[in-house]
N, C-alpha and C positions, 0 to 999 in steps of 0.2 A: 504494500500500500504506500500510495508517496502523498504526500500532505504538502500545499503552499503555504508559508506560513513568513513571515519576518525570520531575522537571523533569531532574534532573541529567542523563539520560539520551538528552535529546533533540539534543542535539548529535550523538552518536554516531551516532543514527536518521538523524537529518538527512542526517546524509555517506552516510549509502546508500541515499538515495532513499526513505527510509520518513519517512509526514508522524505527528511524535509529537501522542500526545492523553495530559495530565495524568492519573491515576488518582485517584478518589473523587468526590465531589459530582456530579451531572452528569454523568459519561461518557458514557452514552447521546446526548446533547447533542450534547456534545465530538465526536461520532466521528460523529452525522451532518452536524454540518456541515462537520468533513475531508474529509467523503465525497461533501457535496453532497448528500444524503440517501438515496441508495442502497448499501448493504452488499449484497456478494453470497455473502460465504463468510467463516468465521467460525475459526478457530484458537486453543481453548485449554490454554494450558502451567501453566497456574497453579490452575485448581478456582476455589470459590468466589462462585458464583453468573456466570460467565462464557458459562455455554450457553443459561441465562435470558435474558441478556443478547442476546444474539446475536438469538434468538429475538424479543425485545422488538423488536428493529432491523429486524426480517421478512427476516432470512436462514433458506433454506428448512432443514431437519433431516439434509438429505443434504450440504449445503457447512456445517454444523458438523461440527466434530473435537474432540475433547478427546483430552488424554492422559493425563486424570485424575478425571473429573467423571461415572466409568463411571454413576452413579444418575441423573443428569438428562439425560444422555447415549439412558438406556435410557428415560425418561418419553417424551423427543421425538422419538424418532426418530434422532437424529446419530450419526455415526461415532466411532467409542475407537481409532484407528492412527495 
């Protein structure tokens, strides 16, 4: 599991098994090579261009979720629960 989170934050990730990846410049990057470059499902709590994202990674529109991002949620396809 890889979790975006601030630097500060990665310690915390860490201790439970989640590999953190920095937020801004780059992510996309960042999180495929946490991944090794396959993403299979996608989880976002924050909006903000995160379902684009996902998308960009070639996770399919049915293993995105937003809990927040219902307009681009509804463009591609992805789940809002």
């Amino acid at each position: 599991m890889i979790g975006l989170a601030s630097e500060q934050n990665h310690a915390w990730l860490k201790d439970r098994g989640v590999i953190p990846v920095e937020y801004g410049q780059d992510v996309a990057e960042g999180i495929r090579q946490a991944s090794g470059g396959i993403v299979d499902a996608f989880i976002d709590t924050f909006g903000d261009g995160y379902v684009e994202l996902a998308v960009e990674l070639g996770v399919r529109p049915e293993r995105i979720n937003t809990i927040i991002d219902w307009q681009a949620a509804a463009r591609v396809g992805a789940r809002t629960r």
